[in-house]
Backbone as JSON Lines, residues from 0, in Angstrom:
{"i":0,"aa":"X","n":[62.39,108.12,108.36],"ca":[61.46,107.54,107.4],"c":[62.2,106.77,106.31]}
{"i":1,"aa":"X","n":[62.83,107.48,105.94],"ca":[64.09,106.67,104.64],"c":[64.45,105.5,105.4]}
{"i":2,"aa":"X","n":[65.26,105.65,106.46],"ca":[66.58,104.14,107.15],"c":[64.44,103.33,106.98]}
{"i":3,"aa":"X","n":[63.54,103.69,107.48],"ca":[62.91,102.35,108.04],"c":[62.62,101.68,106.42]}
{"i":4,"aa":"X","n":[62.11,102.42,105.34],"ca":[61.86,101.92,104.33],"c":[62.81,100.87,103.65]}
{"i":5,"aa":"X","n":[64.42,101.75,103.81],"ca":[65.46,101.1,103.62],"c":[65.41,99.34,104.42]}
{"i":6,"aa":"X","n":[65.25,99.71,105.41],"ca":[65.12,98.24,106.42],"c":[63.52,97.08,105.9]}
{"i":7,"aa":"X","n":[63.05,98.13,105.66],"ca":[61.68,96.93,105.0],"c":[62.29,96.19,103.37]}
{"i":8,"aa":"X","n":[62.6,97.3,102.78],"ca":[63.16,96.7,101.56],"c":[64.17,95.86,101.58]}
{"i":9,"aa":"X","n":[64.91,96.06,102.27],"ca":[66.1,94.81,102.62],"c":[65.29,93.91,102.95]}
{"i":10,"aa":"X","n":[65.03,94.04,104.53],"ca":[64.14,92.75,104.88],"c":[63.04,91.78,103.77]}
{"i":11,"aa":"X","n":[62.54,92.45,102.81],"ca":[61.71,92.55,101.82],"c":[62.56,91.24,100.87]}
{"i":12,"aa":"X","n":[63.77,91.84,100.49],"ca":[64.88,91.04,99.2],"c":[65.22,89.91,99.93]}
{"i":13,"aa":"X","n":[65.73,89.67,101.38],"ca":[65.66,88.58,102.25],"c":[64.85,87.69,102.18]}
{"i":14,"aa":"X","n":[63.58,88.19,101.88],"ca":[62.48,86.74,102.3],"c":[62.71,86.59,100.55]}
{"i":15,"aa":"X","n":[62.66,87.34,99.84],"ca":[62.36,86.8,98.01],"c":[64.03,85.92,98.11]}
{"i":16,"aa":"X","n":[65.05,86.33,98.61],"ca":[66.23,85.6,98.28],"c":[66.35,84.29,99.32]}
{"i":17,"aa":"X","n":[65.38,84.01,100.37],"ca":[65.0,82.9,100.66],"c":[64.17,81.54,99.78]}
{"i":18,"aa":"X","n":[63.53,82.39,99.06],"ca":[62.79,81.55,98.03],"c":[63.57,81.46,96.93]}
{"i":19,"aa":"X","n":[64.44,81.72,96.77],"ca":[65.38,81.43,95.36],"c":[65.43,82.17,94.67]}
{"i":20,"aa":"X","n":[65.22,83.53,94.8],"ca":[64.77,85.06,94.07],"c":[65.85,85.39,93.19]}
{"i":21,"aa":"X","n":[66.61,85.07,92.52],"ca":[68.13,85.42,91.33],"c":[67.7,87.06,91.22]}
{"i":22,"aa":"X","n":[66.54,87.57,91.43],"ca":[66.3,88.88,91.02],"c":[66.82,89.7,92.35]}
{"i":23,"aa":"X","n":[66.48,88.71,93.67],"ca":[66.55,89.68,94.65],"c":[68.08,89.83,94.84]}
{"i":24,"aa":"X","n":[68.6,88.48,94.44],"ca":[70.39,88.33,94.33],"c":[70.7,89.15,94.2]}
{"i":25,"aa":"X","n":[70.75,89.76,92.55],"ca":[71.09,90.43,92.03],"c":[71.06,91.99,92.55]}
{"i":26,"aa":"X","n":[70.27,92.29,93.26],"ca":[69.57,93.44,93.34],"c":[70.36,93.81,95.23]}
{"i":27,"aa":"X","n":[70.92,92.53,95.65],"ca":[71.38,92.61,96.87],"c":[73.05,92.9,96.85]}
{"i":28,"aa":"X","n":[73.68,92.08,95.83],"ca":[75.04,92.02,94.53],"c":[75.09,93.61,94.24]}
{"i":29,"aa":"X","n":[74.44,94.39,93.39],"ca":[74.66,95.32,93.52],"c":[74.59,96.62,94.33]}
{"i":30,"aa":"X","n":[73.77,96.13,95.63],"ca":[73.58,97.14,96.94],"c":[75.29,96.93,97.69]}
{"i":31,"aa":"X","n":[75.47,95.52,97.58],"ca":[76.54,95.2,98.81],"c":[77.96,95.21,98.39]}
{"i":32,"aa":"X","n":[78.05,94.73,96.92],"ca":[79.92,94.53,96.11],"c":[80.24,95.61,96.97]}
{"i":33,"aa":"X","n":[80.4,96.58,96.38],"ca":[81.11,97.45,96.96],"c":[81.81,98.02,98.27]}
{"i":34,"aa":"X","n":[80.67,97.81,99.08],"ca":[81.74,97.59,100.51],"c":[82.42,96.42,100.97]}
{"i":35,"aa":"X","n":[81.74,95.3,100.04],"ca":[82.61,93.89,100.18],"c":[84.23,93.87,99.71]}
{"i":36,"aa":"X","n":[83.74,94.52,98.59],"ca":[84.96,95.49,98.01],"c":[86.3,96.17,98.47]}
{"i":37,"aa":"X","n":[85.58,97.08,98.88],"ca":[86.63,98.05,99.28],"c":[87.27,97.57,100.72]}
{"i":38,"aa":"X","n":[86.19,96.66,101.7],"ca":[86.93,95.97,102.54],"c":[87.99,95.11,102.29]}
{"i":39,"aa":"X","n":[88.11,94.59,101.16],"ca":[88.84,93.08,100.75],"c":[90.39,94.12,100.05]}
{"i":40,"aa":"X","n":[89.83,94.93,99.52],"ca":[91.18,95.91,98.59],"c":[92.1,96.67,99.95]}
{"i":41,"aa":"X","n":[91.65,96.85,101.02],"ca":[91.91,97.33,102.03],"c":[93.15,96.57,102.78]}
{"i":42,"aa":"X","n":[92.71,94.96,102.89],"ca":[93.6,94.19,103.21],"c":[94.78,93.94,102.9]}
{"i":43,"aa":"X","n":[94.03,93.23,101.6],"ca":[94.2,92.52,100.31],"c":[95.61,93.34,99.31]}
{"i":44,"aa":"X","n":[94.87,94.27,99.66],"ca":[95.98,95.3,98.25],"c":[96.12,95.03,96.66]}
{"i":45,"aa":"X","n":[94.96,94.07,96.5],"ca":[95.34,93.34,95.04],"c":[93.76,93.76,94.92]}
{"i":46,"aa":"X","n":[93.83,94.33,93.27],"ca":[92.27,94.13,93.38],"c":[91.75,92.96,92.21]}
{"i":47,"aa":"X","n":[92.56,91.84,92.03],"ca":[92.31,90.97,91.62],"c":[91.46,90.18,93.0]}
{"i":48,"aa":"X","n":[92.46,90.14,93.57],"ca":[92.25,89.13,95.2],"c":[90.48,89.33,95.51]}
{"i":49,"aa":"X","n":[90.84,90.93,95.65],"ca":[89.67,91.8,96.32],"c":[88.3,91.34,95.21]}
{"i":50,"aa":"X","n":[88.64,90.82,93.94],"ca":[87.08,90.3,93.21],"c":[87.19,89.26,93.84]}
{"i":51,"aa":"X","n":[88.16,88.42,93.84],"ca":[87.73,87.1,93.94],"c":[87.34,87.24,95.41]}
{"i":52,"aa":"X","n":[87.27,87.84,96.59],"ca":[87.02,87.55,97.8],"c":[84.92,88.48,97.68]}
{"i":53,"aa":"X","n":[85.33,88.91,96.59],"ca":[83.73,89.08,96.26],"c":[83.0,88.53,96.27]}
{"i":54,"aa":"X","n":[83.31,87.1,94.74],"ca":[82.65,86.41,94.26],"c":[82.19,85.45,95.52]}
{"i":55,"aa":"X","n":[83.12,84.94,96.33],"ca":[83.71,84.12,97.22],"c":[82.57,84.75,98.21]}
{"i":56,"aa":"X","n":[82.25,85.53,98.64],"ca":[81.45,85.95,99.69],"c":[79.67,86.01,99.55]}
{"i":57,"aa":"X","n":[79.5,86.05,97.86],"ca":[78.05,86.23,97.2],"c":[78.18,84.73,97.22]}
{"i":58,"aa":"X","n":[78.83,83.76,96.86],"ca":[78.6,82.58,96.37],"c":[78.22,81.73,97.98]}
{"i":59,"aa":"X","n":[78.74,82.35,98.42],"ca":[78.12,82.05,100.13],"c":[77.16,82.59,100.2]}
{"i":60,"aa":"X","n":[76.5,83.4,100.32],"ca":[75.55,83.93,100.41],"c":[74.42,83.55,99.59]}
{"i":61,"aa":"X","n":[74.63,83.12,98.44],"ca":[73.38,82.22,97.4],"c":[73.31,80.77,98.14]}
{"i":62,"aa":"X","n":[74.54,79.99,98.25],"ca":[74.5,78.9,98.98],"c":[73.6,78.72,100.31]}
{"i":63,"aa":"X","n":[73.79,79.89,101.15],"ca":[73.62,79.77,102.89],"c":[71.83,80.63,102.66]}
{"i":64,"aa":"X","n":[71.36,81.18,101.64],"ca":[70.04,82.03,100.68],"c":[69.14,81.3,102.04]}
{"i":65,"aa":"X","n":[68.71,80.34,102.13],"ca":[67.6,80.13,102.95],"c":[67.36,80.45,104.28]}
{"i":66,"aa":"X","n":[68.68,80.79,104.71],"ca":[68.8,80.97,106.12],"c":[68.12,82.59,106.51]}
{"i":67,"aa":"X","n":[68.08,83.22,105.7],"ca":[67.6,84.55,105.46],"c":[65.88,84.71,105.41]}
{"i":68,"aa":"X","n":[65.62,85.28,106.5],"ca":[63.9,85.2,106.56],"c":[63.53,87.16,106.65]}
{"i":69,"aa":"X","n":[64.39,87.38,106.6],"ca":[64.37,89.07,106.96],"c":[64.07,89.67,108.26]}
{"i":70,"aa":"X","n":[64.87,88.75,109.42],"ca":[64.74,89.49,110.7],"c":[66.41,89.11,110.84]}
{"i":71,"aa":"X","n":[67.61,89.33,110.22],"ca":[68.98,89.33,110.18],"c":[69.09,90.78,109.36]}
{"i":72,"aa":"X","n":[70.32,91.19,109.98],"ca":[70.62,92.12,109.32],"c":[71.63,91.8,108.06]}
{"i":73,"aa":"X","n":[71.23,91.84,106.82],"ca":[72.12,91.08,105.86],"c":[73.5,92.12,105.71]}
{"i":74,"aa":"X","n":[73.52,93.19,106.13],"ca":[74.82,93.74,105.81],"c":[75.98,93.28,107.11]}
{"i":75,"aa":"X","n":[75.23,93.19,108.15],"ca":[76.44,92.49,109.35],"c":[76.74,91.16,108.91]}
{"i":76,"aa":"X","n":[75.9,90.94,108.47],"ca":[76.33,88.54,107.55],"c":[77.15,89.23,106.71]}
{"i":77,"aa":"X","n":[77.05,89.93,106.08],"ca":[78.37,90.23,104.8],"c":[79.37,90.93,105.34]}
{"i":78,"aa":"X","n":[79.55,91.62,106.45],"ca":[80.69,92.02,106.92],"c":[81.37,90.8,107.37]}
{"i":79,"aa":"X","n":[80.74,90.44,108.14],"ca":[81.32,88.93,109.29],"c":[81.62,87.75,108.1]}
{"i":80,"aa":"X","n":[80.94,87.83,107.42],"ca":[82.04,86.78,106.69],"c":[82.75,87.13,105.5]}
{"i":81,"aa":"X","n":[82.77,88.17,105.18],"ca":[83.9,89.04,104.47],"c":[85.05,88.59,105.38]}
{"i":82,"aa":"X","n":[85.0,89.46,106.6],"ca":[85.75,89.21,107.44],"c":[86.76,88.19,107.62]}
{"i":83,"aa":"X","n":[85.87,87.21,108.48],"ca":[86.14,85.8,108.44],"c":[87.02,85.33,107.17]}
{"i":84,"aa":"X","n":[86.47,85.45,105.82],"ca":[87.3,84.9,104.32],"c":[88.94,85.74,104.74]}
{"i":85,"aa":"X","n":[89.05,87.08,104.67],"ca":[89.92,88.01,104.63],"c":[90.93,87.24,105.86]}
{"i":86,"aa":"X","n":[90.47,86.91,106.82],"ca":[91.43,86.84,107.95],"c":[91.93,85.01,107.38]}
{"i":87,"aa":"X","n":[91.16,84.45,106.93],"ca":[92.11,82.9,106.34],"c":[92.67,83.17,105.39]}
{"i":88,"aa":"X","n":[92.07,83.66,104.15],"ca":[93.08,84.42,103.23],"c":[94.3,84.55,103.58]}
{"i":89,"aa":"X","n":[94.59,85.62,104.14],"ca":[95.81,86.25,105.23],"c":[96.28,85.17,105.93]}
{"i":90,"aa":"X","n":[96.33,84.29,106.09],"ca":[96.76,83.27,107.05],"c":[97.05,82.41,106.38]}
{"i":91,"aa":"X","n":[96.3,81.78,105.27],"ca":[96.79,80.85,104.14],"c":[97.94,81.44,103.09]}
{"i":92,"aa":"X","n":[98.22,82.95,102.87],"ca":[99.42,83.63,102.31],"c":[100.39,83.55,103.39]}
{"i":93,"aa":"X","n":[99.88,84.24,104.53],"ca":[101.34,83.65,105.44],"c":[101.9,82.76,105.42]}
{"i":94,"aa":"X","n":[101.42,81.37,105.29],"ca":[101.9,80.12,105.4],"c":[102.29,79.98,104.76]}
{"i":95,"aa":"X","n":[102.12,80.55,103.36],"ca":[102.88,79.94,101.81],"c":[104.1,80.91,101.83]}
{"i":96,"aa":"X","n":[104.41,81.79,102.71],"ca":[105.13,82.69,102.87],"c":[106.33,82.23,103.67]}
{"i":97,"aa":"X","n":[105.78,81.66,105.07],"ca":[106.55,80.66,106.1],"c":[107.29,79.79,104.86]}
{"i":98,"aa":"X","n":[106.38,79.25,104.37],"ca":[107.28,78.0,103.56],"c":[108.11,78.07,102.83]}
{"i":99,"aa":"X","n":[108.04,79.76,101.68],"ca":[108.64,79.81,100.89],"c":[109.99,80.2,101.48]}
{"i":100,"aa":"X","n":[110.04,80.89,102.29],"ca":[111.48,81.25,103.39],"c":[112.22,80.27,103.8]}
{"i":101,"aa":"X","n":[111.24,79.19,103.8],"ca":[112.22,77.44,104.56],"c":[112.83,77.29,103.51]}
{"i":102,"aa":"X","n":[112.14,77.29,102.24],"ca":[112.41,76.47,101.28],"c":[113.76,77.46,100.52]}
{"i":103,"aa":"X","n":[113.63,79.01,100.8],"ca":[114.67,79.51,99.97],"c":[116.24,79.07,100.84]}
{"i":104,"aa":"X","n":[115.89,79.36,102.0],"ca":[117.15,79.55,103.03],"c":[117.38,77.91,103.09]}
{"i":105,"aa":"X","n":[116.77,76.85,103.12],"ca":[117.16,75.43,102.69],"c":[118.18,75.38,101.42]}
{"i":106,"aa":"X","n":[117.33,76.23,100.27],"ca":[118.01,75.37,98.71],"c":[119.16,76.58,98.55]}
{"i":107,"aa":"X","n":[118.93,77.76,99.19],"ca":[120.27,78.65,98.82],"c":[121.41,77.88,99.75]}
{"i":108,"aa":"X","n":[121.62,77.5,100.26],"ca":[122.62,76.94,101.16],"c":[123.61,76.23,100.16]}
{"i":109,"aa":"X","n":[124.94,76.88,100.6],"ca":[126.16,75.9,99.5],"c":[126.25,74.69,99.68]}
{"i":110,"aa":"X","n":[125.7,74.03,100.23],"ca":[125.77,72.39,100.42],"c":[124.74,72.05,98.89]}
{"i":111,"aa":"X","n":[125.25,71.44,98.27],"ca":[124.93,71.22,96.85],"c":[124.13,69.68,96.8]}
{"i":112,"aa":"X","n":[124.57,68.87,97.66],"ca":[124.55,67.47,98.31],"c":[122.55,67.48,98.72]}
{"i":113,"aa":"X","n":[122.31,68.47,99.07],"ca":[120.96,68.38,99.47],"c":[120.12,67.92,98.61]}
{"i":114,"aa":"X","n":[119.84,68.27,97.37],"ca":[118.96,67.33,97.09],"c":[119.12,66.3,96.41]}
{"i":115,"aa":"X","n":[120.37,65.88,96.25],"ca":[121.1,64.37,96.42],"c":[120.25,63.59,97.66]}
{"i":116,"aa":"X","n":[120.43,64.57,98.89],"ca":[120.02,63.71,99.96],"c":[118.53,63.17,100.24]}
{"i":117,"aa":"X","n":[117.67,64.17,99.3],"ca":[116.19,64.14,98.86],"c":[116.08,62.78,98.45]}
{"i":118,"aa":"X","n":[116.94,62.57,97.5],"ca":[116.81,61.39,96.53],"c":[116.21,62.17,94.83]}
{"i":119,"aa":"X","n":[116.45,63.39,95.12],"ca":[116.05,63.91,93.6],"c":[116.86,63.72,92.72]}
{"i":120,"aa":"X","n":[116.5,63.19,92.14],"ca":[117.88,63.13,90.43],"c":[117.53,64.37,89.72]}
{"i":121,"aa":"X","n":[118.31,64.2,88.67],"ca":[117.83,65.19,87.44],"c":[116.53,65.27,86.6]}
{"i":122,"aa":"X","n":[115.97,64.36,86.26],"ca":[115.01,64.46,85.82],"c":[113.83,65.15,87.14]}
{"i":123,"aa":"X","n":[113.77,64.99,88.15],"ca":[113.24,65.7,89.0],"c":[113.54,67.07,89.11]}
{"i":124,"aa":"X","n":[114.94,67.36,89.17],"ca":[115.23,68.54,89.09],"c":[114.7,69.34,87.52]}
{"i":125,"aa":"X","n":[114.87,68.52,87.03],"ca":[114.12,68.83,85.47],"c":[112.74,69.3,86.02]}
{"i":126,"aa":"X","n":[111.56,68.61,86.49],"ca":[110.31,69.3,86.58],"c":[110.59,70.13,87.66]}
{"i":127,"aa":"X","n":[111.7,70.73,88.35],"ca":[111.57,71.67,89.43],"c":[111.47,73.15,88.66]}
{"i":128,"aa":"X","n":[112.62,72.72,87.29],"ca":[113.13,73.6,86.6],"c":[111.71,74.46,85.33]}
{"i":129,"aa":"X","n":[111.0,73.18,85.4],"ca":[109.7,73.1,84.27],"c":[108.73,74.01,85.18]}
{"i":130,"aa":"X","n":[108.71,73.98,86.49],"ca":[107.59,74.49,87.26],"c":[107.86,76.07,87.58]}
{"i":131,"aa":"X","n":[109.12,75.98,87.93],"ca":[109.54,77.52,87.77],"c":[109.37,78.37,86.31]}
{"i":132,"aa":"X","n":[109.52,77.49,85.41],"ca":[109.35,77.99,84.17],"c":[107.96,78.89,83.42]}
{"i":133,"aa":"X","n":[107.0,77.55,84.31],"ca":[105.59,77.44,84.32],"c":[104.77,79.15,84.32]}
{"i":134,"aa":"X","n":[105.98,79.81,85.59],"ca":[105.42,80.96,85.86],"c":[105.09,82.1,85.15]}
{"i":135,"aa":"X","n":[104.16,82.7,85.5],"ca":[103.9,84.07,85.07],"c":[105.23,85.03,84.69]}
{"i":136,"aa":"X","n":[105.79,85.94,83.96],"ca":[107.09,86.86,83.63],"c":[107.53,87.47,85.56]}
{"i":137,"aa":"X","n":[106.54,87.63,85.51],"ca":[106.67,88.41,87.03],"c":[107.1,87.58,87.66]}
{"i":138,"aa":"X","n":[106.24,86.12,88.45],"ca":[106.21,85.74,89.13],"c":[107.37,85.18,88.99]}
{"i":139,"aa":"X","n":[107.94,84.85,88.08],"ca":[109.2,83.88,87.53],"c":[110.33,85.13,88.26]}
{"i":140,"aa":"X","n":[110.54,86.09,87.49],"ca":[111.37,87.09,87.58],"c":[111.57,87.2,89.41]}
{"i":141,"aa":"X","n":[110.59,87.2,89.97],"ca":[110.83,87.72,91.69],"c":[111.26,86.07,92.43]}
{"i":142,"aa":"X","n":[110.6,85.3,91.94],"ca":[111.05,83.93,92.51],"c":[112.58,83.77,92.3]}
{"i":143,"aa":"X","n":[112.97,84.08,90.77],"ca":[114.8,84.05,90.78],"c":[115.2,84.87,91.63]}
{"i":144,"aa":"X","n":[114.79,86.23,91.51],"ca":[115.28,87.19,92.05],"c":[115.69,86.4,94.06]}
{"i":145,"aa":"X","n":[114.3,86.34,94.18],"ca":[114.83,85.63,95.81],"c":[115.21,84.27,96.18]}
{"i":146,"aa":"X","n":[115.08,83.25,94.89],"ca":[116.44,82.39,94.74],"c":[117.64,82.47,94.63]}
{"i":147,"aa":"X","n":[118.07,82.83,93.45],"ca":[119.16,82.71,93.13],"c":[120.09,83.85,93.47]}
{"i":148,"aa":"X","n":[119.33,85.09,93.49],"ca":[120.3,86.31,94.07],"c":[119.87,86.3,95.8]}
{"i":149,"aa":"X","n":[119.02,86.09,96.41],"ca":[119.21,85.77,98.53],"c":[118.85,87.31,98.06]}
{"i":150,"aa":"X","n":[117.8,88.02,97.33],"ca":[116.97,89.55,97.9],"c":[115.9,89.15,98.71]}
{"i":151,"aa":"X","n":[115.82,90.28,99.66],"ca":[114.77,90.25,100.41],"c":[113.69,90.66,99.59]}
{"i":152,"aa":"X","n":[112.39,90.59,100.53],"ca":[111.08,91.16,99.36],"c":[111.23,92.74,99.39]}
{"i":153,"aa":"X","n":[111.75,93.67,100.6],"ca":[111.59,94.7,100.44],"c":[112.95,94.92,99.34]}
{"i":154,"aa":"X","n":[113.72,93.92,98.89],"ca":[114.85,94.49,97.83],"c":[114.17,94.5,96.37]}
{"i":155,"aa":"X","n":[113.98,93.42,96.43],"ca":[112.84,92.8,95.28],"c":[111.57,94.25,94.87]}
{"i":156,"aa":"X","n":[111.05,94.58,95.52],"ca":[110.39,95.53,95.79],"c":[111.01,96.95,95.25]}
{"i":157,"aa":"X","n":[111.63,97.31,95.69],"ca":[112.78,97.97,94.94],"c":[113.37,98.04,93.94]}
{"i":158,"aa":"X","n":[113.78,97.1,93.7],"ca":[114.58,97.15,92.27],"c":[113.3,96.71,91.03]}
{"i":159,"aa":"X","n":[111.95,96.23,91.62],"ca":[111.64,96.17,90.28],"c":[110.01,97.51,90.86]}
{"i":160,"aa":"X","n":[110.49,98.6,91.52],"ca":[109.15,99.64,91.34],"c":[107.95,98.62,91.94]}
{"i":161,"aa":"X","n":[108.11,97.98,92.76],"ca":[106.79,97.22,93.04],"c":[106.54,97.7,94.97]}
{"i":162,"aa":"X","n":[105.81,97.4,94.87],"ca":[105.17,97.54,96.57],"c":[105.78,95.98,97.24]}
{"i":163,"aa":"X","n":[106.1,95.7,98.52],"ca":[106.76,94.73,98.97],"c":[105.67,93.86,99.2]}
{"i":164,"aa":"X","n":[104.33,94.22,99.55],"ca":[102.59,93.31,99.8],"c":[102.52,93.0,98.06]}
{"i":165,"aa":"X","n":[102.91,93.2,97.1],"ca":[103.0,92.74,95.68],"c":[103.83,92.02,95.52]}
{"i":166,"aa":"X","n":[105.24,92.05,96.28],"ca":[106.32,90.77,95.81],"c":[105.47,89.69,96.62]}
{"i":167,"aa":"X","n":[105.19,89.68,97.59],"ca":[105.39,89.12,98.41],"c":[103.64,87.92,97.75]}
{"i":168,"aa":"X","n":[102.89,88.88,97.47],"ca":[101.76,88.19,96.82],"c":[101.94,87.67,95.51]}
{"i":169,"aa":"X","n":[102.86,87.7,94.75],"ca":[103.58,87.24,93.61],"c":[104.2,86.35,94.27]}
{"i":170,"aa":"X","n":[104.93,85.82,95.19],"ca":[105.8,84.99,95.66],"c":[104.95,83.68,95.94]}
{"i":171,"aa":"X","n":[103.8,84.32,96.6],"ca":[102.85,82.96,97.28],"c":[102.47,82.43,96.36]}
{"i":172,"aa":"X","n":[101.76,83.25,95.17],"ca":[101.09,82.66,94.3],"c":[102.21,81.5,93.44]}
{"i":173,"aa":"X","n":[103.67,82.09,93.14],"ca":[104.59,81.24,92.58],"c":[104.62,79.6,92.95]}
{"i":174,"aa":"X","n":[104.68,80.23,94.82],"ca":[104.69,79.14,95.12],"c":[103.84,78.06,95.78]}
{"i":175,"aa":"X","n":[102.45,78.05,95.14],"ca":[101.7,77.63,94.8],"c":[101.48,76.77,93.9]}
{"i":176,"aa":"X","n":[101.98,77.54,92.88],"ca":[102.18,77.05,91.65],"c":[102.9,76.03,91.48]}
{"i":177,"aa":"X","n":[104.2,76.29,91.91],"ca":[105.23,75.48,92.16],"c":[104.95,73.94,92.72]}
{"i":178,"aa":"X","n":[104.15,74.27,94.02],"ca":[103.89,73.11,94.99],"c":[102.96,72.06,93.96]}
{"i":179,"aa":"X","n":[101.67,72.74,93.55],"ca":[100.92,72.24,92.38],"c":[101.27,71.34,91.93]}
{"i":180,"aa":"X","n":[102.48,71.63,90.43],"ca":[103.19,71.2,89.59],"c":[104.05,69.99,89.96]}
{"i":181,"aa":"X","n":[104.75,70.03,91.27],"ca":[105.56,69.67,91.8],"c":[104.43,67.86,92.44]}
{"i":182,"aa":"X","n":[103.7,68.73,92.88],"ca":[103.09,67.09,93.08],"c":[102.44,66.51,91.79]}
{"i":183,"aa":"X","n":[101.61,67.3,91.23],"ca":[101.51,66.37,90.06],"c":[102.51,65.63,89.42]}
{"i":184,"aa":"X","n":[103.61,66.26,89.17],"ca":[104.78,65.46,89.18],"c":[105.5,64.42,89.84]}
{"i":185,"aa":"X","n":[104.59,63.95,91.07],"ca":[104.9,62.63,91.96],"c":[106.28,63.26,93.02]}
{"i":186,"aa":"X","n":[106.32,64.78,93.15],"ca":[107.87,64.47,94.0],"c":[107.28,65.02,95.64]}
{"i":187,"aa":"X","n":[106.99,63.89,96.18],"ca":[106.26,64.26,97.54],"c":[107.41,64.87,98.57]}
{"i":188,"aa":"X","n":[108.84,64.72,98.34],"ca":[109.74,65.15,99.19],"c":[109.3,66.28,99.52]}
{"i":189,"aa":"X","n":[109.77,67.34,97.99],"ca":[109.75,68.55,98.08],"c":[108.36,68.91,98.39]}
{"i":190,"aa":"X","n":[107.15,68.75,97.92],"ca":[105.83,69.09,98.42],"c":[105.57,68.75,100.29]}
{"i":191,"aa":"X","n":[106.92,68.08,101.03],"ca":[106.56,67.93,102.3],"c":[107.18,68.62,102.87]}
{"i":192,"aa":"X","n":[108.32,69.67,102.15],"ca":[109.04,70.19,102.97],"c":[108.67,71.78,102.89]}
{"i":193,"aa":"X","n":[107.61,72.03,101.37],"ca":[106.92,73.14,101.65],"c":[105.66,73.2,102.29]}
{"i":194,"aa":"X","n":[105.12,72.25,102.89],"ca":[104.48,72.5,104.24],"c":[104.41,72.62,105.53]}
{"i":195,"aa":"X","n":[105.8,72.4,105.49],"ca":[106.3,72.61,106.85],"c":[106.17,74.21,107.42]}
């Protein structure tokens, strides 16, 4: 008797959040965060990440609002594209991850000549120096750390009490940042060689 009532009332907030219902939103926002939640912190390990893959999943869900007539089950749409976000997420950190590894094991190399061979001068190297600067204490601190000293993330991890899914999510975000800065700054070299 409860699950069917449960299922009318859902179905119920479906058709009002088809019509543009902000009440039924709301009222669906606080039935669902939470396992959107705890799925995303699960991955994720950040529970910064884990809001924003919140917001990120309701804001779809207000957007995609009409498609909802109340014969869908709205908690499988919020798993499946929880889901879905979580697994590009994860795939868009890998990549910034791939890159940042090219880019360390490229610029640590004693050949000094390299970005001579870029065509970077100093003043370029100047905004390389400005963008690293740019960073967060942390993010700055683990980016030298696996520049200039060649630590791995599980060393990094170590020596500063952190979890290695925390360097490593500090790293992407750096270099992000980095890439950002770096093109606004007009230097397309280096922004082509961290997409590789």
């Amino acid at each position: 008797m409860q699950s069917n009532h449960l299922t009318y009332e859902e179905s119920k907030l479906q058709s009002m959040l088809a019509e543009d219902s902000e009440y039924a939103f709301q009222l669906i926002y606080d039935r669902h965060r939470n396992l959107i939640y705890k799925l995303a912190i699960h991955y994720l390990r950040s529970p910064i990440m884990a809001q924003e893959v919140v917001q990120d999943v309701f804001l779809k869900l207000w957007i995609e609002r009409k498609q909802f007539t109340g014969d869908r089950s709205l908690e499988a749409w919020l798993r499946t594209v929880t889901r879905n976000h979580l697994i590009n997420q994860l795939k868009r950190i890998a990549n910034e991850w791939k890159a940042l590894d090219y880019l360390k094991h490229t610029l640590s190399e004693e050949d000094n000549s390299f970005l001579e061979k870029l065509g970077i001068d100093d003043s370029k190297e100047k905004l390389l120096k400005n963008a690293v600067n740019s960073l967060s204490v942390q993010q700055k601190q683990i980016y030298l750390l696996a520049k200039q000293e060649n630590l791995s993330y599980a060393e990094i991890a170590e020596k500063l009490s952190l979890s290695t899914f925390t360097v490593k999510t500090h790293m992407a975000r750096a270099l992000k940042q980095i890439k950002l800065l770096l093109l606004k700054g007009a230097v397309p070299v280096i922004f082509y060689i961290l997409q590789k």
